[in-house]
C-alpha positions in Angstrom: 127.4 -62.4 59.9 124.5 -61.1 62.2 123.3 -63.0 65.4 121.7 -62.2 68.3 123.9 -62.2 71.5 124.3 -65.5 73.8 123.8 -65.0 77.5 126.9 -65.8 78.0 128.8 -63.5 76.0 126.8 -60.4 77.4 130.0 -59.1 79.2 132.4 -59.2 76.3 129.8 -57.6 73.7 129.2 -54.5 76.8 132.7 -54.4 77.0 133.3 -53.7 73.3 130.3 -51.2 73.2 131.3 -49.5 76.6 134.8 -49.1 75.0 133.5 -47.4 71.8 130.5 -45.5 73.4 133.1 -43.8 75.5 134.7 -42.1 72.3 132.7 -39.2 71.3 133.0 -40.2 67.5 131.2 -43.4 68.6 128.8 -42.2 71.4 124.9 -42.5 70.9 122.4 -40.8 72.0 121.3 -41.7 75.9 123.4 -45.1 75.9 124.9 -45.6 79.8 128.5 -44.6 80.0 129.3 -47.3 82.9 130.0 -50.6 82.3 127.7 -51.9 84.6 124.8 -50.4 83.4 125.6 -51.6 79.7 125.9 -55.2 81.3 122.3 -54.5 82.8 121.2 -53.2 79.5 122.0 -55.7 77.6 120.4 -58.2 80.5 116.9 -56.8 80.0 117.4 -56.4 76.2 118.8 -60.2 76.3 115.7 -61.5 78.2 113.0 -59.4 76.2 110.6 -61.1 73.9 110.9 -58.6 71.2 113.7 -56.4 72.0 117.0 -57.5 69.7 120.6 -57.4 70.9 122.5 -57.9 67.7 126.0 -59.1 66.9 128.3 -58.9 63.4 130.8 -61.6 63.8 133.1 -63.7 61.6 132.9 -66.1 64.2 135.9 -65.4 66.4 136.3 -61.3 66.6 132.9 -58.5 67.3 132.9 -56.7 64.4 129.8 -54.4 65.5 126.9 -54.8 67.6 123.5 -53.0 67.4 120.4 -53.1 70.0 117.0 -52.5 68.9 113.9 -51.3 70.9 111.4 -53.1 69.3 107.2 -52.7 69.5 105.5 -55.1 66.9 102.3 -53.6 67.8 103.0 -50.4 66.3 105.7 -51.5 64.0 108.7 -49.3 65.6 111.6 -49.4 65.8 114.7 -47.5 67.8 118.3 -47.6 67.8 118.9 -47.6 71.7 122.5 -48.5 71.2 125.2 -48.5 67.8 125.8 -49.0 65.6 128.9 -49.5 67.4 132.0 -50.7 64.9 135.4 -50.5 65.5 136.5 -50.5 61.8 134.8 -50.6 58.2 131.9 -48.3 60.1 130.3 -48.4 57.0 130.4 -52.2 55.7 128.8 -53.0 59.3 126.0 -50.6 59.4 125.0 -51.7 56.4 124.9 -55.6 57.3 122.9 -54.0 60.3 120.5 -52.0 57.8 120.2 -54.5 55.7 119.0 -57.1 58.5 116.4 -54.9 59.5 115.2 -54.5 55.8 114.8 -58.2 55.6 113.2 -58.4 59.2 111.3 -55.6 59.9 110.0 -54.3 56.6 107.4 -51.7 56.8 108.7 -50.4 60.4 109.7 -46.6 61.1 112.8 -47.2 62.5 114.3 -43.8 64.5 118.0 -43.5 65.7 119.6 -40.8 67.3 123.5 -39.5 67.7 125.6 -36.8 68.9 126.6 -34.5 66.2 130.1 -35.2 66.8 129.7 -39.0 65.9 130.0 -38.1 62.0 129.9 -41.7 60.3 126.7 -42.8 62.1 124.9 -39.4 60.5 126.5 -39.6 57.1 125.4 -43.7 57.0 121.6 -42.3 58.3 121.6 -39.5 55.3 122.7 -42.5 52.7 119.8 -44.8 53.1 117.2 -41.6 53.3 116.8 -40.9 56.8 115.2 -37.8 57.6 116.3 -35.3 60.3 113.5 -35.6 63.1 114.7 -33.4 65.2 118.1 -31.5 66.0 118.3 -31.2 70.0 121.1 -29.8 72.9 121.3 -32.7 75.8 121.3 -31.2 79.2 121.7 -33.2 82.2 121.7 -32.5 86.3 123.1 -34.6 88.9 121.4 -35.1 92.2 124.6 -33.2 93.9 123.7 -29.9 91.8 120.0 -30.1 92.6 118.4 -28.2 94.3 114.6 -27.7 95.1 113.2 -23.9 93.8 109.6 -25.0 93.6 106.4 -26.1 95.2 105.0 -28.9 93.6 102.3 -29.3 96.0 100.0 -29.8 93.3 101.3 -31.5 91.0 100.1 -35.4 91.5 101.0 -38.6 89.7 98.7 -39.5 87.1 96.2 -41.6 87.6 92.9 -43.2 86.0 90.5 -40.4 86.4 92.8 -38.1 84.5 93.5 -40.7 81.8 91.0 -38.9 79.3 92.6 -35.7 79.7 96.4 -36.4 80.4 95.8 -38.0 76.4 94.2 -34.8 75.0 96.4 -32.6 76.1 99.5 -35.0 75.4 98.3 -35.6 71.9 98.3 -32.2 71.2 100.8 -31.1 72.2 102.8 -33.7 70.5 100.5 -34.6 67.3 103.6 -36.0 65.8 105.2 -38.0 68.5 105.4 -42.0 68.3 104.7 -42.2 72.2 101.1 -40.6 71.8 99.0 -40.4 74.7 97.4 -43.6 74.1 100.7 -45.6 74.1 102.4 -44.1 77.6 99.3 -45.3 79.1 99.7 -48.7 78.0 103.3 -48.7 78.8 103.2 -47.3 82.6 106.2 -49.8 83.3 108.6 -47.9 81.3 107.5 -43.9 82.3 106.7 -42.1 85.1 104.0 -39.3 84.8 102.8 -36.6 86.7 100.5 -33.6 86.2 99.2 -30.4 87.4 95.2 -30.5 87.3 93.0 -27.0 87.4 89.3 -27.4 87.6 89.4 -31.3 87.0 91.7 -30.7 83.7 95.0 -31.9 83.1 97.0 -28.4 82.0 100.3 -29.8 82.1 102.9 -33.0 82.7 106.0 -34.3 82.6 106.9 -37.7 81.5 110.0 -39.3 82.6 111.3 -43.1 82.0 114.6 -44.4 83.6 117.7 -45.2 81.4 119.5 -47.0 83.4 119.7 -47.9 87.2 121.1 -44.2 87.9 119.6 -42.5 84.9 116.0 -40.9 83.8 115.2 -38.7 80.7 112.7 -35.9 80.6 110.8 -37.6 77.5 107.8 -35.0 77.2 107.3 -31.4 79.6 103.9 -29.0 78.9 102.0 -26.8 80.3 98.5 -25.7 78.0 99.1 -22.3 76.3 96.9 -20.2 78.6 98.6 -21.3 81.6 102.6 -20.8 81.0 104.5 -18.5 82.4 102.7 -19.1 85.8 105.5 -22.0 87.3 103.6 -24.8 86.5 106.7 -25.7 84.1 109.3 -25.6 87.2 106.8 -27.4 89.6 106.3 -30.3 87.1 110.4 -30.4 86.4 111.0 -30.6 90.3 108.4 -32.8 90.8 110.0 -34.9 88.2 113.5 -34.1 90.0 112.3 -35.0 93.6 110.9 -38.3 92.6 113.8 -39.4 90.7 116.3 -38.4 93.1 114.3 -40.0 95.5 114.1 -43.0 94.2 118.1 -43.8 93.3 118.9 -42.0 90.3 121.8 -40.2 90.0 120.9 -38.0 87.2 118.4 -36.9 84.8 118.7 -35.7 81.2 116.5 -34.0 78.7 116.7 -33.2 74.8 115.4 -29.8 74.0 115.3 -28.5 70.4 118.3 -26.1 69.7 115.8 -23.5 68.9 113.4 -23.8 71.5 115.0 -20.9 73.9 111.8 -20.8 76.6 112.8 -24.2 77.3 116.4 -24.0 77.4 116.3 -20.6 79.5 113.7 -23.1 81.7 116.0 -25.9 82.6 119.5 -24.2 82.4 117.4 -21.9 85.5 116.7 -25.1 87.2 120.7 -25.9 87.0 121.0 -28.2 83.8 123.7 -28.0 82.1 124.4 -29.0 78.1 126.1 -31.6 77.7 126.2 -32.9 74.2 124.0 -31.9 70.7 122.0 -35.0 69.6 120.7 -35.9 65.9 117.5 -37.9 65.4 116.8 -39.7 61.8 113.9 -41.4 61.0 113.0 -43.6 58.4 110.1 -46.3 57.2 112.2 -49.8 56.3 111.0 -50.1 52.6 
């Protein structure tokens, strides 16, 4: 049986996924490996108007437990945590699946695992997933950082560089789900900043925080005519400073296992890989 998660029960359900998510063939992709920061997780998630913290249960015992990102707007959906099941991996996910069939038809919904958790990307190939993207998580802690750049100008985005931050954004990213146009209605959730030559946005970095002591690196350019010139690193310490600045302990990004200018980029900066990470994406028919 699916349900959404009492109040009251938050701490037992982030105990069962903290449990799980701390075995690699269980891990997903940018969950909180603390306990606390599940608990808080699942707090926000719990209190959200749209956002669903799911439960299998045959009453007594968790069998699995799933939590969904959730933007009726756009009709999308993401995985942020599970599908976490301790046995019958399979019979659960597709309880999960098949709840999100009945409830969200005509949604994309995108999940994303480590390479290593092998029954959550053999369930997404099943029901017709496609491979988004195939990507190498690197991470840096605030204790390894240090600052190798001047960021003097690079300045948080703000309205008069609205109409530009979205062209260059959009394309750059033609085929992203967070377009220009939604960051910019979601400024709660992400952190921007940019560099600006001759009042025109020619690069930016996009950050959101995870969890209390974690950010990702959603979303680093820099216009074709203007790489190789350090706007790259001034936008990723920028990023860095304000972060670290501001509490987090550490800051990940995905970067596509082919994309070597990149890797080369923040591997120079003193990231370091940490995991691979699948992304499947699918429309719920």
């Amino acid at each position: 049986m699916i349900a959404g998660v009492a109040r009251h029960d938050l701490e037992r359900v982030a105990k069962y996924a903290y449990v799980l998510n701390s075995i690699p063939q269980h891990k997903c992709k940018a969950f909180p490996t603390d306990y606390d920061s599940i608990v808080a997780q699942f707090e926000k998630m719990s209190s959200h108007p749209n956002d669903e913290l799911l439960v299998s249960t045959d009453d007594t015992n968790i069998l699995g437990v799933l939590a969904i990102l959730v933007e009726p707007e756009d009709m999308y959906l993401e995985a942020i945590g599970g599908v976490f099941a301790d046995d019958n991996y399979e019979a659960i996910a597709k309880e999960f699946y098949a709840y999100l069939r009945n409830n969200y038809r005509g949604y994309r919904f995108d999940a994303a695992y480590p390479k290593e958790n092998e029954q959550a990307v053999d369930f997404m190939k099943s029901i017709g997933a496609e491979l988004l993207d195939y990507d190498y998580e690197l991470r840096l802690s605030s204790i390894a950082y240090e600052n190798v750049a001047d960021n003097a100008n690079i300045i948080e985005l703000n309205e008069e560089y609205h109409k530009s931050f979205v062209e260059t954004h959009n394309e750059a990213h033609w085929d992203a789900y967070w377009t220009g146009e939604r960051l910019l209605k979601a400024l709660d959730k992400f952190d921007i900043f940019i560099a600006v030559k001759q009042a025109k946005v020619i690069g930016s970095v996009v950050t959101s925080k995870l969890t209390r002591t974690m950010e990702e690196i959603y979303f680093l350019d820099v216009v074709e005519d203007k790489r190789n010139q350090g706007y790259g690193t001034a936008l990723i310490n920028k990023a860095l400073q304000h972060a670290f600045d501001n509490g987090t302990d550490e800051l990940m990004v995905m970067v596509g296992k082919d994309n070597m200018v990149a890797l080369h980029l923040f591997e120079k900066l003193g990231f370091r890989k940490t995991d691979t990470c699948l992304t499947y994406s699918m429309k719920l028919r």
